[in-house]
C-alpha positions in Angstrom: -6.1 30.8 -8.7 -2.5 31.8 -9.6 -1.4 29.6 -7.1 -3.1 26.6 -8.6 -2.1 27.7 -11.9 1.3 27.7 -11.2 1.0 24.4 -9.4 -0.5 22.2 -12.6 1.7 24.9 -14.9 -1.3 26.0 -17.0 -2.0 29.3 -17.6 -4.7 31.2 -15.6 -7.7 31.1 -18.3 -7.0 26.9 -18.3 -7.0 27.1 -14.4 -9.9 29.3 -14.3 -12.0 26.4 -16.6 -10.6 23.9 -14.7 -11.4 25.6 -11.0 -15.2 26.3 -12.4 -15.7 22.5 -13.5 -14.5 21.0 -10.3 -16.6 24.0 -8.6 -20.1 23.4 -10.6 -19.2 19.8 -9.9 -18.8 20.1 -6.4 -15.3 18.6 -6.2 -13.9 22.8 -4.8 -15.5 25.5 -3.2 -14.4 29.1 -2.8 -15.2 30.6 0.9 -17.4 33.8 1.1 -15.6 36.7 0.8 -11.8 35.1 0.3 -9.6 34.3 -3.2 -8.8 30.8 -1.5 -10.3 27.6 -3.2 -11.1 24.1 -0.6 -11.5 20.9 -1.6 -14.8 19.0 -0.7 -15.8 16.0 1.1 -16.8 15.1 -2.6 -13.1 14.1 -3.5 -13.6 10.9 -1.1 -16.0 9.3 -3.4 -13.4 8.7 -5.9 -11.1 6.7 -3.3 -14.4 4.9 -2.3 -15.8 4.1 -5.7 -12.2 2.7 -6.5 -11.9 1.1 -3.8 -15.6 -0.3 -3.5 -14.5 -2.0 -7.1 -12.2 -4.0 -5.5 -13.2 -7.8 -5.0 -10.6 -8.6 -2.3 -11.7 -6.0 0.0 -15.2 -7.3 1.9 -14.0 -11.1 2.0 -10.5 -9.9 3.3 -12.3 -7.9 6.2 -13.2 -10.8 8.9 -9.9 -12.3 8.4 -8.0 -8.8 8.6 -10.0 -7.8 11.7 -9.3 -11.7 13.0 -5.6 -11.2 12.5 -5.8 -7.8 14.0 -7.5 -9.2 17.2 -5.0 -12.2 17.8 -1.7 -10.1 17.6 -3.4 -6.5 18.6 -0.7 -4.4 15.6 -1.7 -2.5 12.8 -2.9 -4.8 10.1 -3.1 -3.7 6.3 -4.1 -4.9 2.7 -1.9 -3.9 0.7 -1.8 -4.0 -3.5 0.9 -2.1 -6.2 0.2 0.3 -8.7 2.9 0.9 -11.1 6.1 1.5 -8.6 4.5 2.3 -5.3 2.2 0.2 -3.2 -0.8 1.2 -2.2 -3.0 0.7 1.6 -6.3 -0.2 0.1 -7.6 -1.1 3.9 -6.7 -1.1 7.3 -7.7 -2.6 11.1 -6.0 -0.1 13.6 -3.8 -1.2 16.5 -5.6 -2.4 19.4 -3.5 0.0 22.7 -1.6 3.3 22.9 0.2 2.6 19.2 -1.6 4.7 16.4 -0.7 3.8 13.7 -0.5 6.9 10.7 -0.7 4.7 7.8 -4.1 5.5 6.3 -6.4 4.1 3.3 -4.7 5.5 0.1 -1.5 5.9 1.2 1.3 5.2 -1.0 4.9 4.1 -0.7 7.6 3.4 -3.0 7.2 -0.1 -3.7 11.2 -0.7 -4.4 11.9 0.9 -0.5 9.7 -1.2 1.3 9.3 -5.6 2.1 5.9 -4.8 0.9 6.5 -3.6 -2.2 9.2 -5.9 -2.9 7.1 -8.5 -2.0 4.7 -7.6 -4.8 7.4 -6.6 -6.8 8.7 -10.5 -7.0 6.0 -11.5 -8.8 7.1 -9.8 -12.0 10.0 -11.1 -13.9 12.9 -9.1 -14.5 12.6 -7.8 -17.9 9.2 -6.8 -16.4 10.5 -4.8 -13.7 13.2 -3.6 -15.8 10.8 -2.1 -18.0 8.6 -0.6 -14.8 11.6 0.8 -14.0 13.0 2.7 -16.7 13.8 6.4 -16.3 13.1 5.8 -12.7 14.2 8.4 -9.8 15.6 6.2 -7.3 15.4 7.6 -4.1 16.9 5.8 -0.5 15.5 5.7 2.8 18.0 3.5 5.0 21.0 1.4 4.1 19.6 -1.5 2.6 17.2 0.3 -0.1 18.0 -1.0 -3.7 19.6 2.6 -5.3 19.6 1.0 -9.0 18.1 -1.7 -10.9 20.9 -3.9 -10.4 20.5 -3.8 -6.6 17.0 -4.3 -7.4 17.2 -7.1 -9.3 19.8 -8.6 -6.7 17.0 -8.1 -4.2 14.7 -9.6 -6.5 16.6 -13.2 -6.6 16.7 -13.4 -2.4 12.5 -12.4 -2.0 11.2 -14.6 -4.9 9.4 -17.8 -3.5 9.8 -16.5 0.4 6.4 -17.0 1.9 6.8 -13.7 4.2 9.0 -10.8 4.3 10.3 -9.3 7.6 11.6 -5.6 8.1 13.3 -4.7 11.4 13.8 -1.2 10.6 14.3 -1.4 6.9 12.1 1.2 5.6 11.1 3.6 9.1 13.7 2.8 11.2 11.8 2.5 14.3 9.3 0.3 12.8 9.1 -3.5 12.3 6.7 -5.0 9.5 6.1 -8.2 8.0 4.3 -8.8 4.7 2.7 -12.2 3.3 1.1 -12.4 -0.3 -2.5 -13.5 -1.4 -2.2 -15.7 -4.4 -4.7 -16.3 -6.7 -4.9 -20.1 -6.7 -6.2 -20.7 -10.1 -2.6 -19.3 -11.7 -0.4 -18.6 -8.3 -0.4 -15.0 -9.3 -0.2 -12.5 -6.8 -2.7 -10.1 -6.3 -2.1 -8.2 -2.7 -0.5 -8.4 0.3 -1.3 -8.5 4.3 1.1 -6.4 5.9 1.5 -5.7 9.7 3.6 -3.0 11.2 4.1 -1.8 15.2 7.2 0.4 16.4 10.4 -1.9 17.1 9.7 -2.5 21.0 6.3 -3.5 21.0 7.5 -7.2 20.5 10.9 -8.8 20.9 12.6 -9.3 17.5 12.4 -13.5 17.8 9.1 -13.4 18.4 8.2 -11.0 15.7 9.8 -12.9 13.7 8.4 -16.3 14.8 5.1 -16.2 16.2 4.0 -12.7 14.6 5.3 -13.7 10.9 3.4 -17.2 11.2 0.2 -15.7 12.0 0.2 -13.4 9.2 1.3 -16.0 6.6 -1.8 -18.2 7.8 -3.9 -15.0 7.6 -2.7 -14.7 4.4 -3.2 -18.2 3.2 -6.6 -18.2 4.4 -7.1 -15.0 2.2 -5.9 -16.7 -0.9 -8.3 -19.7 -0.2 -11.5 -17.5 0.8 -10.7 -15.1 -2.8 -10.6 -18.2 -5.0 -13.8 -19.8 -3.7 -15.6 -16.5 -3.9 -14.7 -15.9 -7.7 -15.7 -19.6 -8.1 -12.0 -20.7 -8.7 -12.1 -25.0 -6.9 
């Protein structure tokens, strides 16, 4: 309990109330016999009830799982929340590749083609805003360090139909990002992303074949979310 007390920086009568709520709720449990607190399988129902409350996520899955299937890498939908992007569904790699990227999992949108890719569809004085106070932190040479680099990155992704990263973010790792567009405004509500480590294709046909098929995958998840929330 002092532990988690120091953790959240309450003192230890707030943590006690707040350990005894999550316990009677069933969120924590406390083994027999030991001072140590656990969290429960519980917690997973609030990813699941989140995530269940999405409408891209059961139209998205035959076209996820075909994409996955045709080019046998890690596919992922992919939305942002504030300044990091988050994996709101994956289809595994199909061979030895595993990928480590899980459902929840959160990245610093700026730092990644993902994110930047979802970034694009704010304007400036938006992501100005998003950004204020922010603690920029770098991952490889080419991750925007201010807002000005940001903003410079801003003016090259706007409009591109996919992004490609040869090691931009992990720098044994290749991905390439499309976005889903709501067709009734053109707003952009999500991203397919793929990712394998650098040698599992050559670079031109990453960037070639690989790219195209996940812009089409993409497009077709555009089309199939419009028709489903009765948008022509």
């Amino acid at each position: 309990m002092s532990e988690l007390a120091e953790v959240i920086d309450v003192n230890r009568s707030s943590a006690f109330r707040i350990i005894y709520t999550l316990e009677t709720c069933g969120f924590l449990y406390k083994a027999d016999g030991s001072r140590r607190y656990s969290l429960t399988s519980r917690v997973l129902d609030l990813g699941f009830t989140y995530l269940s409350g999405l409408d891209l996520l059961e139209p998205s899955r035959p076209i996820m799982q075909r994409l996955r299937d045709d080019i046998t890498i890690a596919c992922h939908l992919v939305i942002r929340q504030g300044t990091d992007i988050v994996f709101v569904d994956r289809y595994q790699a199909k061979g030895p590749f595993t990928s480590t990227v899980g459902v929840g999992t959160r990245w610093p949108a700026h730092a990644t083609v993902t994110g930047q890719l979802l970034l694009s569809d704010l304007s400036d004085e938006a992501i100005i805003e998003l950004y204020r106070d922010y603690q920029w932190s770098t991952y490889t040479e080419g991750t925007p360090n201010s807002i000005e680099s940001l903003l410079a990155c801003m003016a090259e992704v706007r409009g591109q139909p996919a992004l490609i990263s040869w090691g931009y973010y992990n720098p044994v790792m290749a991905a390439c990002a499309a976005p889903i567009n709501r067709l009734s405004d053109g707003r952009m509500i999500a991203s397919v992303s793929v990712s394998c480590p650098l040698q599992s294709f050559p670079r031109e046909e990453f960037e070639g074949r690989i790219r195209d098929k996940v812009i089409h995958a993409a497009h077709d998840l555009s089309r199939t979310l419009s028709l489903n929330n009765g948008n022509p």
